[in-house]
N, C-alpha and C positions, 0 to 999 in steps of 0.2 A: 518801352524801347528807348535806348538812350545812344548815343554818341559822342566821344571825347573828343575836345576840339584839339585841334593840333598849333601850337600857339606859332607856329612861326606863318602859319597859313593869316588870310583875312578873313575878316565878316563875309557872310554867302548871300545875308538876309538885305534886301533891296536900299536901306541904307547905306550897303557899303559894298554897291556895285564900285567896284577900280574907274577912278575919273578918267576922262580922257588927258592926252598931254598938257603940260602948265597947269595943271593943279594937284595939291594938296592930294599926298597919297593916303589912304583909309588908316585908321589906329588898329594895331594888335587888341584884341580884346584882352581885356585884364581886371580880378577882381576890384570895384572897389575899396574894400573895407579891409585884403589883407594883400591885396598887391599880386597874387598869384594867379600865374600863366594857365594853371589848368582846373579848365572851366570845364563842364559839360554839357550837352544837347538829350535835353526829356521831350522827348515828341512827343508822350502820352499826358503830358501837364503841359507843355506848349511852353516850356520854362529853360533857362540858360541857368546852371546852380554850378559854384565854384566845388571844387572837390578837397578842400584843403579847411575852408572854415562853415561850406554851406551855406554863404550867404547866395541870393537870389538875383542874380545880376539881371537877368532880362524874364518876362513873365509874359510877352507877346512873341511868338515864334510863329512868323507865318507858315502855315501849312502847303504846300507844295504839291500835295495829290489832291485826289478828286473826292471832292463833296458828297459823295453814291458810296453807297454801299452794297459790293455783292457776294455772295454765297455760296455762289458755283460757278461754272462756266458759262453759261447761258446767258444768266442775268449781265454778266461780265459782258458778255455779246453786246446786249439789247441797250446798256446804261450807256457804253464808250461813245464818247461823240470824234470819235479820230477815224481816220484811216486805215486800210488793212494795209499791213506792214510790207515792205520792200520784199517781192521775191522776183528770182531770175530765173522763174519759170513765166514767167510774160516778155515780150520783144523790150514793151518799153518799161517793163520792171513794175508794172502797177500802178504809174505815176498818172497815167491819164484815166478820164473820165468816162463811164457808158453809160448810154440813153437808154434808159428801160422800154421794152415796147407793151406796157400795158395798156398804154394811153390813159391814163388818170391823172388828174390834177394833186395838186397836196390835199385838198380833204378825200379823196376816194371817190369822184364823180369825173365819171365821164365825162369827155374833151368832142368838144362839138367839130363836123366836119373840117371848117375852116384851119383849126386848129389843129385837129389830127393829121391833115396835108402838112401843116407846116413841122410839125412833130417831125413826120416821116424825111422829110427834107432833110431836115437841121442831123435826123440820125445817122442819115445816108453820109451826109458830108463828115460828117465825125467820125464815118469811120474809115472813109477814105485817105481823113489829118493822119490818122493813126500811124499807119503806116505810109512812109514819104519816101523812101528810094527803094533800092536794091537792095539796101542790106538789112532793111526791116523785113522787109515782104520776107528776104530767106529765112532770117529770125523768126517770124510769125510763123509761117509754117512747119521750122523745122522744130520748135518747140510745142506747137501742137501733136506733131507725130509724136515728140518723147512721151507728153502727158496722155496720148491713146492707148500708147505701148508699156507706158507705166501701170495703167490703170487695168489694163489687162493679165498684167502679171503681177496684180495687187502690192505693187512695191508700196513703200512708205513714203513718207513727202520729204525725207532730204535725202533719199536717193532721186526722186528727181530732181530735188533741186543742185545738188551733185553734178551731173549729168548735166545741166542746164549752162555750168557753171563752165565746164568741159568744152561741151560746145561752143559757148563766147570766146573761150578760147582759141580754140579750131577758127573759128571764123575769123578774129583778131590776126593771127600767125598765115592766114589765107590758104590754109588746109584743107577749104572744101572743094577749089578749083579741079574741075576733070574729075570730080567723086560725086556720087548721086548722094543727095542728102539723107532720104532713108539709110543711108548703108552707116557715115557718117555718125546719124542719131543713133541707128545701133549698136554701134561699135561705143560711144559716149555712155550709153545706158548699161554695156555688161562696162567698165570701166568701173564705172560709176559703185555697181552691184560689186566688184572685185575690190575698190578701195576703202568700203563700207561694208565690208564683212558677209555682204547678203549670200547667199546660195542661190545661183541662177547660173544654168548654164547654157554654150553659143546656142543648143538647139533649141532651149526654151526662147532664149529671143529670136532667133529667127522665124520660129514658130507663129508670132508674131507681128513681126513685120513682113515687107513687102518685098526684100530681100532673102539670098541665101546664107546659106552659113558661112559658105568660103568667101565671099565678099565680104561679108560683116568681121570676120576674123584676117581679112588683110587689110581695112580699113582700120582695125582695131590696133596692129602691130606698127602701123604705119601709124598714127597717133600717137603712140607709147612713145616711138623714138624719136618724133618731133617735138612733141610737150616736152622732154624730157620728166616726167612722171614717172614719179618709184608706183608700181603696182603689185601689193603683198600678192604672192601665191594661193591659191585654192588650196585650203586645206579640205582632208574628210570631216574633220571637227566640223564644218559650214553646215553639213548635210544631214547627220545626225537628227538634229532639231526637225526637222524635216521631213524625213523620212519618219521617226515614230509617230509625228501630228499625223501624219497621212494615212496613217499604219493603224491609227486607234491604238499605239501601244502605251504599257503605263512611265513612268517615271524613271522605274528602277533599268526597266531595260536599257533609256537614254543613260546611263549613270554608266551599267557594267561596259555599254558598246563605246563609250569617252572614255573610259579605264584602259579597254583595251586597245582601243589606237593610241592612246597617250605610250604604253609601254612598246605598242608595235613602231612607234615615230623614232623613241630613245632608239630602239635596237635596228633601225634604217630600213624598215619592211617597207614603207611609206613611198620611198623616193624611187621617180621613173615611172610611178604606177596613174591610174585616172586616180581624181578624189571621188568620185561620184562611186566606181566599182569598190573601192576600199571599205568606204561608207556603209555600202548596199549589205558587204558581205560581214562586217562589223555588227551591224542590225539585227541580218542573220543568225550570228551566234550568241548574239545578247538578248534576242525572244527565247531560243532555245533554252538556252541557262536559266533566264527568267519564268519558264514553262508557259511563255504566248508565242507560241511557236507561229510562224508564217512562213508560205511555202518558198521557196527562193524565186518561182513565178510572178507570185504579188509583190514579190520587193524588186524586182528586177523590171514591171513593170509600173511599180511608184521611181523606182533609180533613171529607167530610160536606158537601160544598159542589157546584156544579154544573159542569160542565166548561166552559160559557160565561163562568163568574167565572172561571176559571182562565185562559183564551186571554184575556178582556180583561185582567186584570193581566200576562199575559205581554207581550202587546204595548205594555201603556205601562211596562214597565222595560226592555223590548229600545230603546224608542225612546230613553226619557229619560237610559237608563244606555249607550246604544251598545254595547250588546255585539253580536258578530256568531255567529248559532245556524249550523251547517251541519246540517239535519234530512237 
């Protein structure tokens, strides 16, 4: 692995840290045997080599990463001597400290009475620092709600941290005054699922949380036009994926039911309608086709929708799209 240096840049390497003011500024590197600007960096031979005549300018190139080597991810785990990284899914982003309650010392032996009282003290107070006014404590708890309601609807970790992100805003802009903060978090979390493509809809979050749907969706609108936040549309495409994982279906069927909304979206069959019914009844005609046929029951009760939206969307994309079903 190599690097060309950029000659008009300085040395990076600790001899030619930029002095402070009143002195002498660092030299351009530059061959010296043919005067030429462009040099380049071998990190695998730890060597500075000119690109012009290959003479060998520097042979000591301190190395910059970590002395461990590892494998996989695991090992990567166990060798890092650093911190876990900045996320804003915690009030104070990660930055403080926790007392484990094992009670063990650093070799693995047990902490004698005296010491376990004071353990227990010193853990208490620290988590009291944690959090120090009004606007942590709502942070603390309204970020534990997202991550219960995240973890429940098996989202992925930058939809909550999305959603996290949302919310410090809300809170910043003072958006949560007069709004209960569950409604708030839900409204941030289907956001969150709508500007990150996921497939989730009002009923599944309300589903789980401690809110209804018509709160969560006028917290949610209220939000929108206070962030001023572009939030793309629900497409049926979201659902698709979804719907067959749930469905046990194979491959082909996700393929022909993404063909045929794609062609049904060009020709505007699409607009005004749910994305979830579209989806449901797209499915439908692409197990058909496919010959894993499923009843419009089972999809109507993986969609969340009624089987009567499902036969009317089926029948205006058999009509509009001509396809021919043999049931």
């Amino acid at each position: 692995m190599s690097e060309e240096i950029d000659p008009t840049k300085t040395l990076t390497e600790p001899s030619a840290i930029t002095p402070p003011l009143g002195l002498s500024q660092p030299r351009i590197r530059k061959c010296p045997e043919c005067g030429s600007t462009r040099v380049i960096r071998d990190y695998e031979q730890g060597e500075v080599v000119c690109m012009d005549c290959g003479y060998v300018v520097d042979d000591r190139i301190a190395d910059s990463g970590p002395e461990w080597r590892a494998f996989d991810d695991e090992q990567r785990a166990k060798r890092t001597r650093v911190g876990a990284p900045l996320t804003f899914t915690i009030h104070d982003k990660g930055l403080s400290t926790m007392i484990d309650w094992h009670d063990r010392d650093t070799y693995g032996k047990d902490l004698s009475p005296g010491q376990r009282a004071q353990v227990y003290r010193l853990r208490k107070w620290q988590r009291r620092v944690r959090v120090s006014d009004a606007t942590e404590r709502n942070l603390a708890f309204a970020l534990s709600e997202l991550s219960k309601m995240s973890s429940s609807l098996n989202l992925p970790k930058n939809i909550l941290e999305t959603a996290s992100v949302i919310y410090r805003k809300a809170v910043k802009k003072r958006l949560i005054r007069g709004r209960s903060i569950q409604g708030v978090t839900a409204a941030a979390l289907y956001m969150s699922c709508r500007q990150c493509g996921v497939a989730r809809t009002l009923d599944e979050i309300a589903h789980v949380s401690t809110v209804n749907k018509k709160e969560i969706g006028r917290s949610y609108r209220f939000m929108v036009k206070e962030l001023e936040t572009f939030v793309p549309p629900s497409t049926p495409s979201y659902y698709i994926s979804r719907f067959s994982n749930q469905l046990g279906l194979a491959g082909k069927v996700e393929t022909i039911a993404l063909r045929a909304l794609q062609v049904a979206g060009r020709m505007r069959l699409t607009s005004g309608r749910g994305p979830t019914g579209i989806a449901a009844a797209a499915t439908y005609i692409a197990s058909v086709l496919a010959g894993e046929k499923r009843t419009q029951r089972e999809i109507a009760e993986i969609a969340n929708v009624t089987e009567v939206t499902i036969r009317n969307r089926y029948k205006e994309l058999l009509d509009r799209l001509e396809i021919c079903v043999k049931l």
